[in-house]
TIRO-2110 file (N, C-alpha, C; in Angstrom, 1 decimal):
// TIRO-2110
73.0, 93.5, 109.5, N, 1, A
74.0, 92.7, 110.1, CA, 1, A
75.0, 92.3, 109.0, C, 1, A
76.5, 92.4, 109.4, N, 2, A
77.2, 92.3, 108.5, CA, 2, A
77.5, 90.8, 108.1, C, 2, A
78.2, 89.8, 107.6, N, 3, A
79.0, 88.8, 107.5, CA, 3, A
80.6, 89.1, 107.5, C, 3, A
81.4, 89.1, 108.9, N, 4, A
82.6, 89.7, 108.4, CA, 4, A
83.3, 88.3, 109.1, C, 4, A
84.6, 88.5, 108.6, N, 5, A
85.3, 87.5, 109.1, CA, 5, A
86.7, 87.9, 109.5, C, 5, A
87.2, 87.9, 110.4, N, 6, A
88.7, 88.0, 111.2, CA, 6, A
90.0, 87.0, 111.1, C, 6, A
90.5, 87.0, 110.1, N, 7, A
91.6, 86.2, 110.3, CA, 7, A
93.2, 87.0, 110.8, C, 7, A
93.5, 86.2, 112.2, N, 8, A
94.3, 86.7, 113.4, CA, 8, A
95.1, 85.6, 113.9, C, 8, A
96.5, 85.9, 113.3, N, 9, A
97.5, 84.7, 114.2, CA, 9, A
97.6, 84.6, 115.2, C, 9, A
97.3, 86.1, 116.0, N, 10, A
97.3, 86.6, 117.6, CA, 10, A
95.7, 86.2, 118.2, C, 10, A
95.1, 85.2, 118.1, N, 11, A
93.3, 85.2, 118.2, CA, 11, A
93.0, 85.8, 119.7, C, 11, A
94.3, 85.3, 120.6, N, 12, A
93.6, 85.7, 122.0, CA, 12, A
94.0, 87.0, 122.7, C, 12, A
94.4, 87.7, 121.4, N, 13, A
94.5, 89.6, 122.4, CA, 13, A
93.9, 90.5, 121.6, C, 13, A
94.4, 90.8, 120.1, N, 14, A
93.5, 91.6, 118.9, CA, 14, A
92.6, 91.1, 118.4, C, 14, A
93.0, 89.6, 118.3, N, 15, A
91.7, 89.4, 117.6, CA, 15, A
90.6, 89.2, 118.5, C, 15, A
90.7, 88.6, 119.3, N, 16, A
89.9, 88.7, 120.2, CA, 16, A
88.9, 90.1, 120.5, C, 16, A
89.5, 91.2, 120.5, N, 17, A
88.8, 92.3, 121.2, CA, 17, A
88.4, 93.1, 119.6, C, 17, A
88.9, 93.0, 118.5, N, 18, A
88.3, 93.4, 117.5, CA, 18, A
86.8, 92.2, 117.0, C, 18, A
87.2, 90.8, 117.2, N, 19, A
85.9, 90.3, 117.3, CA, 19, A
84.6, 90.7, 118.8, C, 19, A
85.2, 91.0, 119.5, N, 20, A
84.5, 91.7, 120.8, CA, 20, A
83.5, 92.9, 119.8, C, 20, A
84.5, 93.6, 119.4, N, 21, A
83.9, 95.2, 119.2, CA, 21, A
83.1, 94.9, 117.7, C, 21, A
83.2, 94.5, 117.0, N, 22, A
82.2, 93.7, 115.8, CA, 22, A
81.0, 93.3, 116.1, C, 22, A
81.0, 92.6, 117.2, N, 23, A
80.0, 91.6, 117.6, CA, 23, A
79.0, 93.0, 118.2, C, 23, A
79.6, 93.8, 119.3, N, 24, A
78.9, 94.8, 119.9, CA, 24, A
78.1, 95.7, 118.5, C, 24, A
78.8, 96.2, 117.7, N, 25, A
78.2, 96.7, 116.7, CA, 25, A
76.7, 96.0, 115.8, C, 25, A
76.7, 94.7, 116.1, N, 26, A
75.7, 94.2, 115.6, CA, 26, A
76.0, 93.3, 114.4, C, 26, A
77.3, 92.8, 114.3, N, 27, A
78.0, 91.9, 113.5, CA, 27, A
77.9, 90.4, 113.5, C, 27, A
77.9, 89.7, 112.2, N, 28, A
77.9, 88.4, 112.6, CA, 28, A
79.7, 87.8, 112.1, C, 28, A
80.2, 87.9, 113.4, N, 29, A
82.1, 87.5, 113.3, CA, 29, A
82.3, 86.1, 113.0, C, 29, A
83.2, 85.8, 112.0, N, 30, A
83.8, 84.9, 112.5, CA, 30, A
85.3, 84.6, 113.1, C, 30, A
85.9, 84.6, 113.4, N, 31, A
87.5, 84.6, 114.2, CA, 31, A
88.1, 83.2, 113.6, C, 31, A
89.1, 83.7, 112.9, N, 32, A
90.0, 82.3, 112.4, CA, 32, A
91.5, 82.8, 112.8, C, 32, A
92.2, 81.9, 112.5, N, 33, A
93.4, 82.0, 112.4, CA, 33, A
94.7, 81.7, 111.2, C, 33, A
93.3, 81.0, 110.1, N, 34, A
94.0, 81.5, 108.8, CA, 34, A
93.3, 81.2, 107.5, C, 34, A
93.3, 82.1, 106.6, N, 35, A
92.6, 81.8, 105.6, CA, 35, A
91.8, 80.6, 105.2, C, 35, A
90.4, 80.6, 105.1, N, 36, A
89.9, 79.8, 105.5, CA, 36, A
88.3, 80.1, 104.2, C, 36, A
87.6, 79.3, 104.5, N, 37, A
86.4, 78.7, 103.6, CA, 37, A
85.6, 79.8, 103.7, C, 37, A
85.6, 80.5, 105.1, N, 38, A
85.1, 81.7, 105.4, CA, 38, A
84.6, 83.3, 104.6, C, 38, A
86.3, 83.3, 104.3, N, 39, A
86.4, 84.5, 103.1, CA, 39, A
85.4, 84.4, 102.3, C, 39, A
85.4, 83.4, 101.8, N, 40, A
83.8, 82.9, 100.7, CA, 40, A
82.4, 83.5, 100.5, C, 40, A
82.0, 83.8, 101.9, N, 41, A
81.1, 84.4, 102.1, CA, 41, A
81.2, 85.9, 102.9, C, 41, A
82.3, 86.3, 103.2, N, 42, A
82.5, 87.3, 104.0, CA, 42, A
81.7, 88.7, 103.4, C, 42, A
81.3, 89.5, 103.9, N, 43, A
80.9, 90.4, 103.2, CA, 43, A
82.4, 91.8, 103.5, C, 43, A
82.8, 91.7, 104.6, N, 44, A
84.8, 92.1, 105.5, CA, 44, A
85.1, 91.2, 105.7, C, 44, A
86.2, 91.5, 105.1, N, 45, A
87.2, 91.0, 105.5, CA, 45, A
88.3, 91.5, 106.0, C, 45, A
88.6, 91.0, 107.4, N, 46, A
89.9, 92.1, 108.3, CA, 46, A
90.9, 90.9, 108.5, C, 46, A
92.2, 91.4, 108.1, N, 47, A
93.3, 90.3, 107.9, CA, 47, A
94.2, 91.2, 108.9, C, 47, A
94.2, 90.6, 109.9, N, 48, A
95.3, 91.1, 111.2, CA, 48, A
96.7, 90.7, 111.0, C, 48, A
97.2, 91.4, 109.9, N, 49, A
98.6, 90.4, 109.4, CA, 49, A
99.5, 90.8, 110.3, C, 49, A
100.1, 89.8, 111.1, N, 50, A
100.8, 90.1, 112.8, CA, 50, A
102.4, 88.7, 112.3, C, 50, A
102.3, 88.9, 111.2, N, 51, A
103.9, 88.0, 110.5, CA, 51, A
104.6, 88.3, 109.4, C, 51, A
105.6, 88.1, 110.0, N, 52, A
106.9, 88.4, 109.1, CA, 52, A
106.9, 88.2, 107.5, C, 52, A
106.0, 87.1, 107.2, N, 53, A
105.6, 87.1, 105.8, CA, 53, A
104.7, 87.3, 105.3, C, 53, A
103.8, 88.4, 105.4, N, 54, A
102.8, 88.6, 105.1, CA, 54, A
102.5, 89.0, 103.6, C, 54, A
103.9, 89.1, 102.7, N, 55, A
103.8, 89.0, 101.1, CA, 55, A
103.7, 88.0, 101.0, C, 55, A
104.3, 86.7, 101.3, N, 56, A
103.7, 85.3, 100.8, CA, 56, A
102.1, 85.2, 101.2, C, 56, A
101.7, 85.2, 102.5, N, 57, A
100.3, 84.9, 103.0, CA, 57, A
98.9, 85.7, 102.0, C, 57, A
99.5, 86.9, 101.7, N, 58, A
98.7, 87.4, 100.8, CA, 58, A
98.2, 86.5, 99.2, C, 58, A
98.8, 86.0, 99.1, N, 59, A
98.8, 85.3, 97.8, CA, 59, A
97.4, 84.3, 98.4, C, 59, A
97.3, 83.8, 99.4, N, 60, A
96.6, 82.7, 100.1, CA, 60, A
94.8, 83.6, 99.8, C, 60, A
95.3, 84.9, 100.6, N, 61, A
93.9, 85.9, 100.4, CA, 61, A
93.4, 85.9, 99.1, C, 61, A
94.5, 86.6, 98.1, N, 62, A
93.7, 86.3, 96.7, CA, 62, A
93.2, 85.5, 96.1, C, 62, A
93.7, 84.1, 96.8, N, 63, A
93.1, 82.9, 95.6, CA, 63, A
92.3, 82.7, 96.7, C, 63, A
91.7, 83.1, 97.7, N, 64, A
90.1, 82.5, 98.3, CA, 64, A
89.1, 83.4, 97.8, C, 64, A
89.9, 84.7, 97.5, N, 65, A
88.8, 85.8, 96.6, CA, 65, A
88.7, 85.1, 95.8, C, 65, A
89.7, 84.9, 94.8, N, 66, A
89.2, 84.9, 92.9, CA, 66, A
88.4, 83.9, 93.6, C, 66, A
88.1, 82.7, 94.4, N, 67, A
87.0, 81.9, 94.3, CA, 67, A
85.6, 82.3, 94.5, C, 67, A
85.4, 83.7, 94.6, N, 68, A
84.3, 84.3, 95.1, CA, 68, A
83.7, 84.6, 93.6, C, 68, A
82.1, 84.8, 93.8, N, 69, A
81.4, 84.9, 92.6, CA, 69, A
81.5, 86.5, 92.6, C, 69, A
81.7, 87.0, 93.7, N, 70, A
81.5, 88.5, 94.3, CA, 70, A
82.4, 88.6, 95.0, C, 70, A
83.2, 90.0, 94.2, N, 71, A
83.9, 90.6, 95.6, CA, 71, A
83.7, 90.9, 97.1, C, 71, A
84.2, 90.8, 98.2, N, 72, A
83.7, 91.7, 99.5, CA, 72, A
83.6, 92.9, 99.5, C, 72, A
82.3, 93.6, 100.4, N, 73, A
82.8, 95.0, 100.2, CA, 73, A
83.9, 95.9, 100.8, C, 73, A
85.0, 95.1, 101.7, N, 74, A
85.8, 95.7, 102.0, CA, 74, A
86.8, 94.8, 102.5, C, 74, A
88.3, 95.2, 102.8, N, 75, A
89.2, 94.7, 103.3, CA, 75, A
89.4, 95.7, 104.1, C, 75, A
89.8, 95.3, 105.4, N, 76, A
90.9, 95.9, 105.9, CA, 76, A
91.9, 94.8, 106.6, C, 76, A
93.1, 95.7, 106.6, N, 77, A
94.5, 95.0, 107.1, CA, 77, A
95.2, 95.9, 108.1, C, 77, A
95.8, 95.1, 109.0, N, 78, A
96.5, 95.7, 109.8, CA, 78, A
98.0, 95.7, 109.8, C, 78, A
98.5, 96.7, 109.6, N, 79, A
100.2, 97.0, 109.3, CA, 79, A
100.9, 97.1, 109.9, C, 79, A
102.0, 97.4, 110.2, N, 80, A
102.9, 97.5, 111.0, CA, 80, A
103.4, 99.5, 110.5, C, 80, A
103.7, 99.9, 111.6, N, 81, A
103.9, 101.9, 111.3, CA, 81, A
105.0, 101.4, 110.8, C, 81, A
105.7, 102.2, 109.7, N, 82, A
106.4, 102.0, 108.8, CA, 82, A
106.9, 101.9, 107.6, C, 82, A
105.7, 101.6, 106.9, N, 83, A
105.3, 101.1, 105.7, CA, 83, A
105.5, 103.0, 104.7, C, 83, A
105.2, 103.5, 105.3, N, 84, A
104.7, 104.6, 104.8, CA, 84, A
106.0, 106.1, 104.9, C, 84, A
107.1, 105.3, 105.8, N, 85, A
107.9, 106.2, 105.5, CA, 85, A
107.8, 107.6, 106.9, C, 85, A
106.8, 107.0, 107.5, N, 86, A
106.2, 107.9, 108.1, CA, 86, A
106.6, 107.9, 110.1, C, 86, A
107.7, 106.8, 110.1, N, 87, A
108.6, 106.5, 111.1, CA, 87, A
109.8, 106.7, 111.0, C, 87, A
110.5, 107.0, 111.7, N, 88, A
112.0, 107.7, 111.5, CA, 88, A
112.7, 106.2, 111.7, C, 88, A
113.5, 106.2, 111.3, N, 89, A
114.7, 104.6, 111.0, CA, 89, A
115.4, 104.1, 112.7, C, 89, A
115.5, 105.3, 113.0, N, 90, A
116.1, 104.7, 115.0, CA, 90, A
115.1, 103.9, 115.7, C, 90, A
113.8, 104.5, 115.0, N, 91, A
112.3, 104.1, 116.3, CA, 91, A
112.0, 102.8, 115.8, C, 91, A
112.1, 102.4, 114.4, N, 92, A
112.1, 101.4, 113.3, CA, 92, A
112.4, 100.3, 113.8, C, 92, A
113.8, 100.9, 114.2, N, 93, A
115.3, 99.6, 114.2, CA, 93, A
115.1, 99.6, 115.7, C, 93, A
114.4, 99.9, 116.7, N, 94, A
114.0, 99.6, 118.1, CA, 94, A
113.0, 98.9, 118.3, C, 94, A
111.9, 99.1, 117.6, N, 95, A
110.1, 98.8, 117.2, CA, 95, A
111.0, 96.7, 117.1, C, 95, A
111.5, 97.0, 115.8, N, 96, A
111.8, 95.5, 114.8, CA, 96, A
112.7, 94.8, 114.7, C, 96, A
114.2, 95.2, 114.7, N, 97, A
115.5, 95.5, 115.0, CA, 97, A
116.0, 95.4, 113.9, C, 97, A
117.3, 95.3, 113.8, N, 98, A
117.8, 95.8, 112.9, CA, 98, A
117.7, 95.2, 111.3, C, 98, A
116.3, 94.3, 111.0, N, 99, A
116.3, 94.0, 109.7, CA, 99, A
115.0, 94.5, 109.5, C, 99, A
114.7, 95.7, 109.9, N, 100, A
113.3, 96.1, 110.0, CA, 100, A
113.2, 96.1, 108.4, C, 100, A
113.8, 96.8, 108.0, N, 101, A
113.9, 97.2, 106.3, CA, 101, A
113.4, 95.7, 105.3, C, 101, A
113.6, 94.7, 105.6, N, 102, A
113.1, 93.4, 105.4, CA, 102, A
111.4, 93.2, 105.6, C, 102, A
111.6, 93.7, 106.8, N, 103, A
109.7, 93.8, 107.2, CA, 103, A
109.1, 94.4, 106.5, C, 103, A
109.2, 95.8, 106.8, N, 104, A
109.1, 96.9, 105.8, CA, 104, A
108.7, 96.6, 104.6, C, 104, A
109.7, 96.0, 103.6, N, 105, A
108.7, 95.9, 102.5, CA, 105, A
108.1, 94.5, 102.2, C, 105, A
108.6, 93.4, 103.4, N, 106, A
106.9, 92.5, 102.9, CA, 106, A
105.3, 93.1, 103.2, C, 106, A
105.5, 93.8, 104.4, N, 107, A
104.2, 94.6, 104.3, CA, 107, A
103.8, 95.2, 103.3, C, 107, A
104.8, 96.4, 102.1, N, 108, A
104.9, 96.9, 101.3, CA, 108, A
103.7, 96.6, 100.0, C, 108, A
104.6, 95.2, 100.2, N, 109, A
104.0, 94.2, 98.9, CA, 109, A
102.6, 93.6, 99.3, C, 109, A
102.4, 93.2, 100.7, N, 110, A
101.5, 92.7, 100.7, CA, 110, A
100.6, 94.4, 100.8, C, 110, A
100.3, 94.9, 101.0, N, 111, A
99.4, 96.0, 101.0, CA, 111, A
99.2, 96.7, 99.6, C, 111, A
100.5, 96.2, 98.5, N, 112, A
100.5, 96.6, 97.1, CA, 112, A
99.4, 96.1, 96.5, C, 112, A
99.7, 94.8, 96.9, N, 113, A
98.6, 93.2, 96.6, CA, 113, A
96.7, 94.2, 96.7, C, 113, A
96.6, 94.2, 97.7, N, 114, A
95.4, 94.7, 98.3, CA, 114, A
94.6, 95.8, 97.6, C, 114, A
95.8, 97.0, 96.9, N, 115, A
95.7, 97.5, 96.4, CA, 115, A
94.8, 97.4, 94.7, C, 115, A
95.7, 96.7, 94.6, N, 116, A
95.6, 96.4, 93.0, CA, 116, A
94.4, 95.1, 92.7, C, 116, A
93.8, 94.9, 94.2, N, 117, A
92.6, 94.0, 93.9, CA, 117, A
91.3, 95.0, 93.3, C, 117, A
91.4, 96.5, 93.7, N, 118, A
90.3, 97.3, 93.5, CA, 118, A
89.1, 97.0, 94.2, C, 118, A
89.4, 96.8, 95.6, N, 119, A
88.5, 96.6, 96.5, CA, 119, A
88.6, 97.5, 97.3, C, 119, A
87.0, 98.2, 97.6, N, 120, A
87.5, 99.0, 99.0, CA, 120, A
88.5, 98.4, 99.9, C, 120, A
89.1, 99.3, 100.2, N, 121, A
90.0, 99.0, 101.5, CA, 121, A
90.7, 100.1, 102.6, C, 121, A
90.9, 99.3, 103.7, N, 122, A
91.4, 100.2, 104.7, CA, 122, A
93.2, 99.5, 105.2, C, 122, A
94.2, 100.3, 104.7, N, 123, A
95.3, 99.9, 105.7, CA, 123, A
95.3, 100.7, 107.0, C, 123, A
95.4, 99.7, 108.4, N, 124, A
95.7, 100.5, 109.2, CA, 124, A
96.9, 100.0, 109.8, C, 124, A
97.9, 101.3, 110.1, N, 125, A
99.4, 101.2, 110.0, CA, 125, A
99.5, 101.5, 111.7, C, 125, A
99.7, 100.3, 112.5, N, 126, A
100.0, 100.7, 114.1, CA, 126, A
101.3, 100.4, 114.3, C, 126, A
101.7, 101.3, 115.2, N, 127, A
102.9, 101.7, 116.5, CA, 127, A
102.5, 99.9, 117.2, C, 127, A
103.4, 100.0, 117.9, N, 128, A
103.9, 98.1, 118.7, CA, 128, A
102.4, 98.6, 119.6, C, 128, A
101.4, 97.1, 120.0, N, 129, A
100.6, 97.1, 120.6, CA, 129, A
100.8, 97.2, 122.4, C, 129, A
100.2, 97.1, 123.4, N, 130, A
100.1, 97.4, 124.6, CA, 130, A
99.2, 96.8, 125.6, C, 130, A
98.9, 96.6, 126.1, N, 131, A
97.7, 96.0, 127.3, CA, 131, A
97.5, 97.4, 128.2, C, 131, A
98.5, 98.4, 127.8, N, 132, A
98.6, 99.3, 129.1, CA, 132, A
97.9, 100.4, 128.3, C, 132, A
97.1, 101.0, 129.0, N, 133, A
95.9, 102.5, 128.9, CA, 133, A
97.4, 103.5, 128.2, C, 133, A
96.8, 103.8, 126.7, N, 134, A
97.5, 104.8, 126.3, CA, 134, A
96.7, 105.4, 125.1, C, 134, A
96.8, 107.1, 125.2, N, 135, A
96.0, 108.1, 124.2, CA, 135, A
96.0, 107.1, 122.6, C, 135, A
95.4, 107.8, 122.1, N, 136, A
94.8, 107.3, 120.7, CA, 136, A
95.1, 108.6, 119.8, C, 136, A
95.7, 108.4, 118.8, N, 137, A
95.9, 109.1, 117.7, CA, 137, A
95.7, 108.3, 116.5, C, 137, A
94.8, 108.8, 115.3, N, 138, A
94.8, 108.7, 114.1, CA, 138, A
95.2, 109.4, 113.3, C, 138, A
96.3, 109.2, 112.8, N, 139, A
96.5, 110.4, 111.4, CA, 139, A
96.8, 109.6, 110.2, C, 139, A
96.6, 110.8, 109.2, N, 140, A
96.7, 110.1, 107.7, CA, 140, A
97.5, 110.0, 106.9, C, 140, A
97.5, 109.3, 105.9, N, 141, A
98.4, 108.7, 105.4, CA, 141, A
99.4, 110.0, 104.9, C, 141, A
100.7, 110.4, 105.1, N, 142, A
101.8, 111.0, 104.6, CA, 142, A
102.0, 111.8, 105.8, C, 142, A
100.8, 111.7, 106.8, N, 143, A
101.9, 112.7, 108.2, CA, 143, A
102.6, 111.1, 109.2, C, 143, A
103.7, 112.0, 109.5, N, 144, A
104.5, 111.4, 110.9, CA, 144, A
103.5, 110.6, 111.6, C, 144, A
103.9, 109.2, 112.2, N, 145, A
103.5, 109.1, 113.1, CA, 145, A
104.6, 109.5, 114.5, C, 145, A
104.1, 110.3, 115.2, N, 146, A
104.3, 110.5, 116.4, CA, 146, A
105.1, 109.3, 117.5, C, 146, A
104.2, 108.7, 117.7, N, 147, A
103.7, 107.7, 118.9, CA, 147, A
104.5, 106.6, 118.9, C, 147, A
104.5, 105.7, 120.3, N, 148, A
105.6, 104.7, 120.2, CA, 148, A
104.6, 103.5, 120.4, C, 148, A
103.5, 103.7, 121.4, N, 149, A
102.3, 102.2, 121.3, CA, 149, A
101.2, 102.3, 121.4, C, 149, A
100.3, 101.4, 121.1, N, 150, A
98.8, 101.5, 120.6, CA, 150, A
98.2, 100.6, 122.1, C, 150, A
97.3, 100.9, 122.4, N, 151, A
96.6, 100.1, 123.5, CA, 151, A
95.9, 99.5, 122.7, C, 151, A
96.0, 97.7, 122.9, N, 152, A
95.3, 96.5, 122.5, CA, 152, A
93.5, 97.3, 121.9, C, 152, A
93.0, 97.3, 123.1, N, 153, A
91.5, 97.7, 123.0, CA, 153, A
91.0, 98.9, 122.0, C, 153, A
92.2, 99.8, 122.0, N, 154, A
91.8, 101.4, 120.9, CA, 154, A
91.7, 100.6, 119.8, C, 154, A
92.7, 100.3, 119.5, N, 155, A
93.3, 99.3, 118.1, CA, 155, A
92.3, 98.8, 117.8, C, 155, A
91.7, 98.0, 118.3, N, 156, A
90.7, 97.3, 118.0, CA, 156, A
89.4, 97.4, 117.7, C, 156, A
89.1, 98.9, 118.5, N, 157, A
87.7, 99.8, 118.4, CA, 157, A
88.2, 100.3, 117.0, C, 157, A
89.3, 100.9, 116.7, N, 158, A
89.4, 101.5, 115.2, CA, 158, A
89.2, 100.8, 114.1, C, 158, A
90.0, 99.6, 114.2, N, 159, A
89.7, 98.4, 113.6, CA, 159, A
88.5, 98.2, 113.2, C, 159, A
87.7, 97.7, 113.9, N, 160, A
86.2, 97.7, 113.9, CA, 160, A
85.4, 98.5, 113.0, C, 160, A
85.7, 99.8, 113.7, N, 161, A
84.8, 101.3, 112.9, CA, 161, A
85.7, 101.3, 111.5, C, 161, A
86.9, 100.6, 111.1, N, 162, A
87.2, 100.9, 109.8, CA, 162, A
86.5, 99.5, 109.0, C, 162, A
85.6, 98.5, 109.5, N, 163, A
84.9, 97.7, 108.9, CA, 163, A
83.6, 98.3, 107.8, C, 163, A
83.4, 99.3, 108.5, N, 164, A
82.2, 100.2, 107.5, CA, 164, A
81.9, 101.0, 106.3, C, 164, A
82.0, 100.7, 105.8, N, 165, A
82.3, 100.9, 104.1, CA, 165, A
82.4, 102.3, 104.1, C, 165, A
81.8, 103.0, 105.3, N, 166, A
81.8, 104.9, 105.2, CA, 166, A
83.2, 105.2, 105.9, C, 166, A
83.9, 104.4, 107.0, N, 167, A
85.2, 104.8, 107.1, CA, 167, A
86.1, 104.7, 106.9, C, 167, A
87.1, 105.4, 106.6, N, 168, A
88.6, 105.4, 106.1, CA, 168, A
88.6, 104.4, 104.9, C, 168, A
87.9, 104.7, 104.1, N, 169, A
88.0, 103.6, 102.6, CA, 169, A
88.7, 104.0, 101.7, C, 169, A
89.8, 103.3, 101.6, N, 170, A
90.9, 103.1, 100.3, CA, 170, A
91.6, 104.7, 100.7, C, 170, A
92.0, 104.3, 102.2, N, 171, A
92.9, 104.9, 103.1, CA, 171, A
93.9, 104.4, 103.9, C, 171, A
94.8, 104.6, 104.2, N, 172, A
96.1, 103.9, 105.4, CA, 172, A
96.3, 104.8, 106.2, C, 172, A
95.5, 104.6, 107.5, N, 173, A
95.7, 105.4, 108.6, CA, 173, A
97.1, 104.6, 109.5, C, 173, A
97.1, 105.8, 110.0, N, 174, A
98.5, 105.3, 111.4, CA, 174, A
97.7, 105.7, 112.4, C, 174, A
98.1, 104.7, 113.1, N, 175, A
97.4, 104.8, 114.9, CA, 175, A
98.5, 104.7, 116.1, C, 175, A
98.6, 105.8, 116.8, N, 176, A
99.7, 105.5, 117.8, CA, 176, A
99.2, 106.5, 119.3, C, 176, A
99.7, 106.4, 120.1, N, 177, A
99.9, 107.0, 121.3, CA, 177, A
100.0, 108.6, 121.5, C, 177, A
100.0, 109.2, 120.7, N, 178, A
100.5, 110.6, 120.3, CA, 178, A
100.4, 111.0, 119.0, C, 178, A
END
């Protein structure tokens, strides 16, 4: 059983159902909504970064790590499709509107951040979420993403299965509909 912890601005739709799918796996979750005492002991850590500032918030993550005697064995983060170049600029500027390019690289930075901790890690880069039943695609980092939305619950089953130190580590998947 793991120690993971979930910090989620959104608690009652992703975070919610990626704490759901954790817990089913045989996880011991915690579900916050923001950096908290938790990280401390985490053994995952999954940062659902679902805000516009997520290069300032990051700074919050690193100084609850440096307080750790031990790194975690993993991060994952959840990104916005984009980051990677891997969305065309029309679908962008519809997804975000027209200051997407602003978003764009605070995610940039905050996933540079993540990087340069040298911690396993997983980015995963999704298409706008859904409540509505839609196909699931994973592809990797430098192909297109396809797709225009991610169903809440896939998201969150991926999510989950990228908590395991054997998947997608010190990888940035894209997840979309197509």
């Amino acid at each position: 059983m793991k120690k993971i912890t979930v910090v989620a601005n959104n608690i009652e739709s992703l975070g919610q159902s990626v704490n759901d799918d954790l817990v089913r796996l045989g996880n011991q979750v915690t579900l916050t909504s923001q950096f908290d005492q938790t990280l401390k002991t985490a053994q995952v850590v999954v940062w659902l970064a679902e805000n516009p500032r997520v290069d300032d918030q990051v700074f919050d993550l690193i100084g609850l790590l440096d307080q750790r005697a031990k790194a975690p064995e993993k991060i994952v983060m959840l990104s916005i499709a984009g980051v990677n170049d891997e969305v065309d600029t029309k679908k962008l500027s519809s997804w975000y509107g027209d200051e997407y390019g602003d978003l764009i690289l605070s995610y940039q930075y905050a996933i540079k951040m993540i990087d340069e901790l040298e911690i396993p890690y997983t980015i995963v880069r999704a298409a706008p979420q859904t409540n509505a039943s839609t196909s699931v695609k994973v592809s990797n980092e430098g192909s297109p993403l396809q797709g225009d939305l991610v169903n809440v619950d896939s998201l969150a089953t991926i999510i989950a299965n990228a908590c395991s130190i054997d998947q997608y580590t010190n990888q940035s998947i894209g997840v979309s509909d197509i």
